[in-house]
Each structure stands twice: as C-alpha cells, then as structure tokens.
C-alpha positions in Angstrom: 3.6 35.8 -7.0 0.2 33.9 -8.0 -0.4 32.2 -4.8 0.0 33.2 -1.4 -1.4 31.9 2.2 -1.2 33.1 5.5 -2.2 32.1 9.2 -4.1 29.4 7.1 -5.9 27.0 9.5 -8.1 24.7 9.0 -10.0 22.6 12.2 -12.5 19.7 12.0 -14.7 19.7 15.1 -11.6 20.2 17.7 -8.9 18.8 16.0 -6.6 21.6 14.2 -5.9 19.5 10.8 -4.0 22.8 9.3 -1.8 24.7 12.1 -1.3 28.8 10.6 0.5 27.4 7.4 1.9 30.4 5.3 3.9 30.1 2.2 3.8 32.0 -1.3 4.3 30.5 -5.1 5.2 32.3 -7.7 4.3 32.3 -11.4 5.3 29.3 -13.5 6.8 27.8 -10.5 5.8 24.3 -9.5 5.7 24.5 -5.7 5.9 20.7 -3.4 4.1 19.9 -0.1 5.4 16.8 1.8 4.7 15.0 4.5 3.4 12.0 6.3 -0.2 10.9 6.2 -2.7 13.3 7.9 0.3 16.2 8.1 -2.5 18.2 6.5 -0.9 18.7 3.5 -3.9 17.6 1.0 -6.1 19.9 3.5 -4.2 22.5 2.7 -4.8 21.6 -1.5 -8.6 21.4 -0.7 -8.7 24.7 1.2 -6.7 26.2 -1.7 -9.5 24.3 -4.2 -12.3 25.8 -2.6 -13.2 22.4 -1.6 -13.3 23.3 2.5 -15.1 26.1 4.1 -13.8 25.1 7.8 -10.8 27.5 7.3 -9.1 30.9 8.6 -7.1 33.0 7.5 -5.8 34.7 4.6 -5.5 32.9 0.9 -5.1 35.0 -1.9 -5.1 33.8 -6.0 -3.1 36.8 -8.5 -3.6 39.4 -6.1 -7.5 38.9 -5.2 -7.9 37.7 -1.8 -9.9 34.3 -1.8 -13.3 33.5 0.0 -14.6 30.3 1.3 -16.1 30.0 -1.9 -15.3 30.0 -5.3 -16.7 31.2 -8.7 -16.9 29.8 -12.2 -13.8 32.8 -13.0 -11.9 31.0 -10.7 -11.9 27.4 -11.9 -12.0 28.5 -15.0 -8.2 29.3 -13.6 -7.5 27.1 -11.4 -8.2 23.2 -11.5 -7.4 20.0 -9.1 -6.1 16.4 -10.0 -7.3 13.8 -7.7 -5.1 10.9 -5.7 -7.8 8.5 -7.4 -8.0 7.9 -11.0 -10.7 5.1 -10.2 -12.8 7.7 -8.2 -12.3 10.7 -10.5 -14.6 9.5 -13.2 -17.7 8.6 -13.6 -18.1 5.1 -14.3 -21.3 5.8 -16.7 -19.5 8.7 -18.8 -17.3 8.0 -21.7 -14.2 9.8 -21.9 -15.9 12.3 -24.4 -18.7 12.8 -21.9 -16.2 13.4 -19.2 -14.4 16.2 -21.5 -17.2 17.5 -22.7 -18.9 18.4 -19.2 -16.2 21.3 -18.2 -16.6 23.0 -21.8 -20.2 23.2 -21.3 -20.2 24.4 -18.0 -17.1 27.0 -18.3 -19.6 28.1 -22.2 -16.1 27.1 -23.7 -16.8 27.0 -27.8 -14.9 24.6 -30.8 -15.2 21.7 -28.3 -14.7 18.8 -30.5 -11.2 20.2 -31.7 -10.3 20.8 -27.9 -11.1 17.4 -27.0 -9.4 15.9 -29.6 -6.5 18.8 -28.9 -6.7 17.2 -25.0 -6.6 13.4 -25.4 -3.6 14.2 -28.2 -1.7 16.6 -25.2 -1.8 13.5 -22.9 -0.6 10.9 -24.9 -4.2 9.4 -25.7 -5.7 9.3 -29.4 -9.2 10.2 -30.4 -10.0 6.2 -30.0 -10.1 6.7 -26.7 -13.3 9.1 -27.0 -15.5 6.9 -26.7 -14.4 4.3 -23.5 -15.4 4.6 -20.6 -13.1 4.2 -17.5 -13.6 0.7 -17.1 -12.0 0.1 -20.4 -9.1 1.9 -19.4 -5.9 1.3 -17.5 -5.0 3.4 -14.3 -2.5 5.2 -16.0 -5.0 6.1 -19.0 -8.1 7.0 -16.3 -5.1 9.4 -14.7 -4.0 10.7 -18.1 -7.9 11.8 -19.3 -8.4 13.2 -15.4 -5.7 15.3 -16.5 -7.1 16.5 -19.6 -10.4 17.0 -18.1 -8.7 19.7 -15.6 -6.6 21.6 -18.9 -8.8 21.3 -21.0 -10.2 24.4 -19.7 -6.7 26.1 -20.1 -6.2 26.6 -16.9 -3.0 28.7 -15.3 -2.5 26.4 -12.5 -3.2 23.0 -11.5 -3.3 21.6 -7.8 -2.0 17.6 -7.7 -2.9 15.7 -4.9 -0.6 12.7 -4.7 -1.4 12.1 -8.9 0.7 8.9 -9.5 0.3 7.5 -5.5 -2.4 5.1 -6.8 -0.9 4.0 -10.2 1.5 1.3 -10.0 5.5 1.9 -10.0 6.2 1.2 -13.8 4.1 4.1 -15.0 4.1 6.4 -12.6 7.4 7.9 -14.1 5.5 8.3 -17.2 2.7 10.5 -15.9 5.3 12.9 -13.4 7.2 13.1 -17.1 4.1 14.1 -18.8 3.0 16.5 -16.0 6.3 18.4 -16.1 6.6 18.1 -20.1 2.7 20.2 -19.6 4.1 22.4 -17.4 7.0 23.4 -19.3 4.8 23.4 -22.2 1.9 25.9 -21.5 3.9 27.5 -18.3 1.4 26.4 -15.8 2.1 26.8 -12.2 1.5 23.6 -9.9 1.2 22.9 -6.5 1.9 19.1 -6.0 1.1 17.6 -3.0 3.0 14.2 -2.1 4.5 12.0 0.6 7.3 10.6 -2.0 10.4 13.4 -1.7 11.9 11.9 -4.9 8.5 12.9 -6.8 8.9 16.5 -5.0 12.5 16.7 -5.3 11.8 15.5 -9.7 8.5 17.7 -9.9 9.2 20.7 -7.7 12.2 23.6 -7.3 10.6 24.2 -4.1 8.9 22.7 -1.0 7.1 23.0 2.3 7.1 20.2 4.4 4.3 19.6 7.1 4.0 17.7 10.4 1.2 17.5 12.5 -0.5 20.5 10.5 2.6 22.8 10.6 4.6 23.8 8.0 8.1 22.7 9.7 10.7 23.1 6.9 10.8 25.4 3.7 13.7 24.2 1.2 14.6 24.5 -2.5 15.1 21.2 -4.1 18.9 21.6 -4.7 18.6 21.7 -0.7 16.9 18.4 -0.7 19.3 16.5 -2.8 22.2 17.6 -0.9 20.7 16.4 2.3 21.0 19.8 3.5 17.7 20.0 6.1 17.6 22.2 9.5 14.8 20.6 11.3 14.9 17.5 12.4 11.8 16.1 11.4 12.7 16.8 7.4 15.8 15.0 8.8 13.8 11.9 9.5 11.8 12.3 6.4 14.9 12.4 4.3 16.3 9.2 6.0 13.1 7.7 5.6 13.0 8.0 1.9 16.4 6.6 1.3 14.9 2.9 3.1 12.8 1.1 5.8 15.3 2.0 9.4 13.4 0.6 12.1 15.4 2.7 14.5 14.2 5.8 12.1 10.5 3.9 12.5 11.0 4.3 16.1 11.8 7.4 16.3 9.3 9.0 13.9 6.5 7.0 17.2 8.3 9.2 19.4 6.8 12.4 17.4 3.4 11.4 18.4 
C-alpha cells in the first residue's frame, strides 16, 4: 500500500465538502474516484495534493503520515494533472520554459536530454520546445502538462478529470497514453472522473462519492457486469449508459 486515507474530511466554512472518506491504494495500482459534480471527489485529489489545508484526519503517503503541508521530497514523488489544459500553462512560457521550471526547482541535472526524453514520452517532438500554448491544440497543451508532472520521475500521479476538457475525438488518445505511461514506468494513479467508462478503461478499482461520502467501493470487473449494492452507483450506472429523464428525476430526489 502507497496511499492510504482515513476519517478524511474536509469543510469550507460550514459546509462538509469531504464526509470521513477512507480508502487505501496500493503500489502500481491505478485507483478511480467517481461521482457527480461537487460529490467532493476532486477535494479529496487536492487534499491528497497538499493543495488544501481545511482537512482532518489521517492521510498517509509510503508509510509517512502526511501533514497539511507538503515538502519538495514529496512532489518530487508525487505530482497532479489539472482538468484544464488551457489554465495549466502559462500563456507567456514556451513549452521548454514550462519543462524546464520543475528541473530547476526539484535541482534535477542533464535537463536538456530529459526534456527532449519528456516531449518524446508523450508523443510530442523536440519542435514543440519552443511554442507556447497558444500555438498548441488542447490535446498537445494536455500532453506537455503531462510531461511537466513526469518529468520529475515521479511514482505517482493524481488526474483530475485530464481529458473532461479536450474534445471527444482525442480524448481516447490521451487515457491511451496515460495508461501506456503507467504500464510503462509502473506509476500508481489516482484518477479522478465523473465518466465511469474512463474509470471502468483507466482504473481496476473505484470509490464512488455522493454528497462527500464515499458510498460504493467496487473493482472494475464489478462495474462492467453491472454488479452495484448501493443504489446511488445504481443510478450512476444507468446514467452513463443514456439521458432517462425518469433516472433525471430521481437523481433530484437525492438532494
């Protein structure tokens, strides 16, 4: 186990955005939360990212309990893909600037080879060096966000909703290159998302959230057979297969 949280609860002013969510991922695994908009689920990724300090609780990262806030060690360890390719960069850095800024900070050395090494790994040449990210498609802003977070070497990454942003046609292409990543440098994720066929492609395992609550644990094999307990994930698997306004309906009821 590399990840683990418990009683984790997060609350802005009095709202409770994060409800005592506990759940454990293992090494190498690539672990799914699901759930509606503002089920707390990218909270949870931004608690876990160090990104919050408005949490309880217990988070712990290889064995070390985690704090509110996080070192260099850490990050150097752990790094975070944003929903937002268009937000992610800054629109005055080139691509090599962008690249360039985490080897610097983490005192990383041979950096031109590993930037090269990182556009190659995503499917982007060494032309692309150069551009900055309003010369560049969503899917290639995405792809160099994604190198910007390895190129550290990182053992796990933490996806928020990477492909929700990008249009249909090439969001396949980025989940395929995420996975072929994973597989390739056995990095563990955890990949938040309110698509269950992303989760149930991406993931062997998920949580899924409601209201802040973790409602539902279920491997993916689980998922494709349909085979949910609670009756929320029940909706949520409905949902996914097509607009039911009776199914709309009912998820009103839930609030």
């Amino acid at each position: 186990m590399i990840l683990s949280a418990r009683n984790l609860t997060v609350t802005f002013g009095e709202m409770r955005a994060v409800d005592a969510a506990a759940f454990t991922v293992a090494r190498g695994e690539s672990f799914g939360l699901v759930g509606e908009s503002g089920s707390g689920k990218s909270t949870v990724l931004r608690a876990l990212a160090g990104l919050l300090d408005n949490w309880t609780g217990e988070l712990a990262f290889d064995g070390r309990a985690l704090g509110r806030t996080r070192d260099r060690a850490f990050y150097s360890r752990v790094q975070m893909v944003f929903q937002d390719p268009y937000g992610s960069l800054h629109p005055r850095q080139t691509v090599d600037d962008a690249l360039a800024e985490p080897l610097a900070i983490h005192k990383m050395d041979r950096r031109e080879a590993r930037i090269e090494k990182a556009l190659e790994e995503v499917g982007l040449g060494r032309g692309f060096r150069f551009r900055y990210p309003h010369q560049l498609s969503g899917g290639q802003r995405q792809r160099v966000a994604i190198a910007r977070a390895l190129i550290v070497e990182p053992e796990m990454l933490l996806l928020d909703e990477p492909t929700s942003a990008l249009d249909v046609s090439i969001q396949a292409e980025v989940l395929n290159l995420l996975d072929a990543l994973r597989r390739r440098r056995d990095l563990t994720f955890v990949m938040v998302s309110h698509n269950l066929a992303v989760v149930a492609h991406m993931c062997a395992r998920l949580a899924v959230m409601s209201r802040g609550k973790i409602v539902e644990e279920m491997d993916t094999e689980s998922l494709r057979a349909g085979a949910a307990r609670d009756p929320y994930t029940q909706r949520l698997m409905a949902a996914s297969r097509g607009y039911d306004r009776a199914l709309a309906e009912s998820f009103r009821a839930l609030d």
